[in-house]
N, C-alpha and C positions, 0 to 999 in steps of 0.2 A: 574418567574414574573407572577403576577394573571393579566388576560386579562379578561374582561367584551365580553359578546354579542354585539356587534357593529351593530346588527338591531333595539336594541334599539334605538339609534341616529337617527336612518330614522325617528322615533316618532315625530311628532308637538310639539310644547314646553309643551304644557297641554294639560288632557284631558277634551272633549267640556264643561263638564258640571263644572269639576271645573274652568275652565277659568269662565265662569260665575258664578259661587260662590264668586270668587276672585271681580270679576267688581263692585257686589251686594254689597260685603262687604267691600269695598272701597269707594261705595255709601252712604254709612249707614253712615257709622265711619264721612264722612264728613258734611254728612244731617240725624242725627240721629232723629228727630222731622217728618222724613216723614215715613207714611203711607206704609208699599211695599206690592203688591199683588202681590204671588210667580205663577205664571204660565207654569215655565221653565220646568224643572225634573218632569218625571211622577210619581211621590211621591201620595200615596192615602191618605186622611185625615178621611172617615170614619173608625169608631174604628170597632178591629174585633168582628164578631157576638157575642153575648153571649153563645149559643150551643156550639164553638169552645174554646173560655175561659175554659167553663166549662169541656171541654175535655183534656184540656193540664193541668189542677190546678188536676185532677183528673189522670193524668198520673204523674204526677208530687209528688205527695202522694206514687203512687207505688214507685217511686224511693226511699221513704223514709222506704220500708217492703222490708224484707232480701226474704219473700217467693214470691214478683212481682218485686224485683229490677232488673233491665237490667245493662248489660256493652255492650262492643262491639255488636255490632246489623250488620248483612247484608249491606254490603256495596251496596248492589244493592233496598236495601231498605224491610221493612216487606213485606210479603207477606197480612196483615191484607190491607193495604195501595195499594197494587196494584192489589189487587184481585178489588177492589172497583173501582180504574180506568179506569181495564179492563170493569166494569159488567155496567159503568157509563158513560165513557169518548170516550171509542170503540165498543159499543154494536155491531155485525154481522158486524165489520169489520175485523175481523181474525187476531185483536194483542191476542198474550198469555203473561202474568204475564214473563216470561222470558227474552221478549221482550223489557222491562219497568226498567231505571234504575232511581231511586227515586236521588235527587241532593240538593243543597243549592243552585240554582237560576239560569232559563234559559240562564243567561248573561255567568256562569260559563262555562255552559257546550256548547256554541256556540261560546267560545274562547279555550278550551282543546280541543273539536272535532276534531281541525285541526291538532294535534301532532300524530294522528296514521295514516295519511296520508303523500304521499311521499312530500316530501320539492318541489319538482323543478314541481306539478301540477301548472296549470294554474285557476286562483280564478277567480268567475265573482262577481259582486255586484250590488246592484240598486243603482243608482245613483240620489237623497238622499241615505242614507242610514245611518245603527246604526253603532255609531263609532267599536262599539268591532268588528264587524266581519271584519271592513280590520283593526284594528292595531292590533288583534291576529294575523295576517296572516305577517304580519310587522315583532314583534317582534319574529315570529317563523323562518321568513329568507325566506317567498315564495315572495315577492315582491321585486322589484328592488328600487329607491333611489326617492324620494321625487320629482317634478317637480314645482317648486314657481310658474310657470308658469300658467301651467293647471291647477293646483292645485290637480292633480293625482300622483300618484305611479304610475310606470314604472312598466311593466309583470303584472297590472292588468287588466280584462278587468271591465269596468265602462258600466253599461246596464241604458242609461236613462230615465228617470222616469221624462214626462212633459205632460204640458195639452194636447199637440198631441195625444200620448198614452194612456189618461187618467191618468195619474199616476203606470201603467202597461206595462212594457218591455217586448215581446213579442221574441220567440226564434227567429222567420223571423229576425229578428233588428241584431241579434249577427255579427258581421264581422267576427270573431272567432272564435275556439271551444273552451270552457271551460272543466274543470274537474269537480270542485267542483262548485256548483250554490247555492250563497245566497236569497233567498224568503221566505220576512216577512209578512203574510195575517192573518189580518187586518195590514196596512202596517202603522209603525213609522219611519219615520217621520209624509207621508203622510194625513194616517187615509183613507187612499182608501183601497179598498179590492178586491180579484182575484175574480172573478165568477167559476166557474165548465169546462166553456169551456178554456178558459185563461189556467187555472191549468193543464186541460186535455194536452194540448198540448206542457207544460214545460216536463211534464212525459213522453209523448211520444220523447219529443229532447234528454232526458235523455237515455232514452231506448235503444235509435238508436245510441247513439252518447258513451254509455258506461259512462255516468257520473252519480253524487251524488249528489242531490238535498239537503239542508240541510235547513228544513224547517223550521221556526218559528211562531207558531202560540200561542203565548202568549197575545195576545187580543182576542182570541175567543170568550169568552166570552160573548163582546159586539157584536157578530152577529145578525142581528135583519131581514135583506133580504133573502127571502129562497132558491134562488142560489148560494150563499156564501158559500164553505165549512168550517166546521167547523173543518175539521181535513184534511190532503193532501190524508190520506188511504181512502175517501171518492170517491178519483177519480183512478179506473181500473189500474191495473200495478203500482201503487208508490209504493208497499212494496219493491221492485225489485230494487225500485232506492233513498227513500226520506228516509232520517233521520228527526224527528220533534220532536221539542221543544216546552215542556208546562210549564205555572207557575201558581203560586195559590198567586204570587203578586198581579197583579194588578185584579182580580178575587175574590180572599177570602179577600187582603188588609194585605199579609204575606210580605211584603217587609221588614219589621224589623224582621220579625219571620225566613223567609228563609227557601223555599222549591219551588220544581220544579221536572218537570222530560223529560226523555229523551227517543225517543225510536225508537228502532232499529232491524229492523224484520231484522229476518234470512236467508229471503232471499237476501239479498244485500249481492253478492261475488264478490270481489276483485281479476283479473288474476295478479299473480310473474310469472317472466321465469320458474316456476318451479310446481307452482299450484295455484290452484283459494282456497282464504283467505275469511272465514267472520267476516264482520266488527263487528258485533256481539259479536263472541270472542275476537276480538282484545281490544273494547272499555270496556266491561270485564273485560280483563286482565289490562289494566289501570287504570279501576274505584278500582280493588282490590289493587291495588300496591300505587296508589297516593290518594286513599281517605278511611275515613271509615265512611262514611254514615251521612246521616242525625241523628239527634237527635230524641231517641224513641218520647219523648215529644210533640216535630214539629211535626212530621209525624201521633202520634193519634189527634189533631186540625186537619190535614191535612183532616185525617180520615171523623171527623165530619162534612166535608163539605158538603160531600153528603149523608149524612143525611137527614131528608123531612122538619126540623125545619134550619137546615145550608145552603140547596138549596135554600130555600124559603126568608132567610135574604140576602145570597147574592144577591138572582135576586134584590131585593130592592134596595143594596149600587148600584149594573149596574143602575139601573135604574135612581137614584140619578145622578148617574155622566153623564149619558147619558142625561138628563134632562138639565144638565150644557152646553155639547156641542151644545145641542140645542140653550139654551140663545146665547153661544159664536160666533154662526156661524149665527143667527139670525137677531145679534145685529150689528156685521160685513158687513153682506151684508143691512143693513140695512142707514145704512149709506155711502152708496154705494161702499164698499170693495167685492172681488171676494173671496171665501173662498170655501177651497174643503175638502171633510171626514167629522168627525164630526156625520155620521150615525151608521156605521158598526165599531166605533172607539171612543176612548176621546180622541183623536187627531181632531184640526183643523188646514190645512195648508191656509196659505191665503197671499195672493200678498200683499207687499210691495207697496205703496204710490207713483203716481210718480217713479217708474223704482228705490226707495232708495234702497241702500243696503243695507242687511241685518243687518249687528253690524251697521249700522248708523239709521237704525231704532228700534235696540234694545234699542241705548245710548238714542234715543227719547221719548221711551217708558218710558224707566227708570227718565228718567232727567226730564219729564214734565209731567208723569200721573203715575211714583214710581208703573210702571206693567212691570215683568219681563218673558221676554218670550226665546225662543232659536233659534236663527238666522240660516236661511236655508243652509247659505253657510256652516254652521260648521257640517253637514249634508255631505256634496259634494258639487261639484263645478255646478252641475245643479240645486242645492239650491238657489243659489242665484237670490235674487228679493223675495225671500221667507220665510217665518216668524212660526212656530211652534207656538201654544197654547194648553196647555190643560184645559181638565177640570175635574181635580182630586182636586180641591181646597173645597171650601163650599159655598154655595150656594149664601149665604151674597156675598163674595167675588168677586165669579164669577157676579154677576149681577153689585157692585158695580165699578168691571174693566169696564164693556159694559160701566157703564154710565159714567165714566171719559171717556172714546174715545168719 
């Protein structure tokens, strides 16, 4: 008799963002004559630079000559590709190219990360937080069973994330110990970001406490404050304890293209009853077994980005979008709503109306100004009162939303 995983079922009926696809498109079908300004999914609308086109149409040619054709490539990715990461992305932080495993998309590899670790650790999460890191953790069988109540999983620990803390869970806050600690800086939901001290002292709970930070810095990009790190290896002792995740989504504008990377210095070892394991080899030997690699194609665009004509178009589209957040958070408080992020981030989070809840100020949004945005609660249950925006849309757009609120 075939039996299914049964920690699927712990699952919400959908996930956040197609639940809202779903609401959109139920919208539409019934009011097709209206107008929608998509705000929700961090989806980026400028096209990718041209440098990069022109790098992937010209790998793309090789593939068509028997003496440049590629097959199977490095599952840990070319070295052409990660020597550039290293000499660009980690300059005198002490990652080597071995370090660096190239992927199809930070989301991938911050929901696989959890299967080379033991099932019965204990998970912490910020509270908003990005749905993939607790429903991988769900469907892998480390959490206990759904709570309608709280609106939490049971055996996780929830780290909250409010205007007290500034948007920043602090290790003092834990009641717990954790194993594995999720921290997203520049942080999505939010759009708030860690400082250097904040960071300094998760690495040091790590340290002491024998845990795995597993970092996502996949807005980095938009760092614009010069305390901010830009990478977790930037703060004394995290190689010892941080795994971090990059992408060249919302950065280069690859979200349809699909690339990213992972990385994992050697020095992070894992004690068995029996010897100390590194995670290093581990995630290795899983990247060889269950993937093979990005596409040569992907990965020389990838290349091209930092380039001096690819650096210099991306800082532009950041600049574009960050220009947006501007308007958005602008226009918000400007009519007297509270709105936080928005600097270090194309995330604006901002308070709810009147104490409204959140899907009852999405349904508002959508029902009487056709702008869609992503309800805090779907986030965590310290979302609620709270309302997601970005501003990866166009410019038109983005302004045209301000002026309907």
């Amino acid at each position: 008799m075939v039996r299914i995983n049964e920690n699927f079922l712990k699952l919400q009926d959908s996930y956040l963002f197609s639940k809202i696809n779903s609401k959109v498109s139920e919208y539409i079908k019934n009011n097709p004559e209206a107008k929608i300004i998509k705000m929700g999914i961090g989806d980026v609308t400028r096209p990718i630079p041209q440098v990069i086109i022109n790098a992937i149409k010209q790998a793309t040619d090789e593939m068509g000559k028997s003496e440049t054709f590629k097959g199977y490539g490095p599952e840990q990715g070319y070295d052409f590709l990660k020597e550039k990461i290293v000499e660009n992305d980690y300059k005198n932080l002490g990652i080597s190219t071995d370090e660096i495993f190239v992927s199809d998309g930070a989301k991938c590899d911050t929901a696989n990360i959890v299967e080379i670790f033991d099932r019965d650790l204990k998970v912490a999460v910020t509270d908003p937080v990005y749905p993939v890191y607790l429903d991988s953790n769900v469907m892998y069988g480390r959490t206990g069973e759904y709570n309608e109540k709280t609106l939490k999983y049971d055996n996780v620990i929830y780290m909250s994330a409010t205007e007290e803390n500034e948007f920043n869970p602090l290790p003092s806050e834990l009641k717990e110990e954790p194993d594995l600690i999720y921290l997203c800086s520049p942080n999505n939901p939010t759009g708030t970001a860690m400082d250097k001290q904040t960071l300094q002292k998760w690495v040091e709970f790590a340290k002491e406490h024998k845990s795995i930070i597993l970092f996502d810095a996949a807005y980095e990009a938009f760092i614009e404050e010069e305390n901010i790190p830009h990478s977790i290896y930037e703060i004394e002792g995290a190689k010892e304890v941080a795994i971090e995740f990059k992408s060249y989504s919302k950065t280069a504008g690859f979200t349809g293209l699909r690339c990213a990377y992972t990385v994992v210095p050697k020095e992070i070892m894992v004690e068995t009853e029996k010897e100390k394991v590194s995670v290093n080899r581990l995630w290795n030997r899983r990247s060889t077994t269950k993937f093979n690699g990005v596409s040569y194609i992907i990965q020389k665009g990838a290349e091209a980005t930092y380039s001096e004509e690819g650096r210099k178009a991306i800082k532009e589209n950041i600049t574009y979008y960050k220009e947006n957040a501007k308007i958005i958070k602008q226009g918000l408080e400007s009519i007297g709503m509270v709105a936080f992020g928005g600097v270090n981030s194309p995330y604006v989070w901002l308070k709810t109306p009147n104490n409204m809840k959140s899907w009852d100020y999405f349904d508002l949004l959508l029902s009487k100004y056709n702008i869609v945005g992503t309800p805090g609660v779907g986030f965590g249950p310290s979302g609620e009162g709270y309302f997601r925006l970005t501003a990866f849309g166009t410019r038109e757009n983005t302004i045209e939303a301000m002026e309907r609120l």
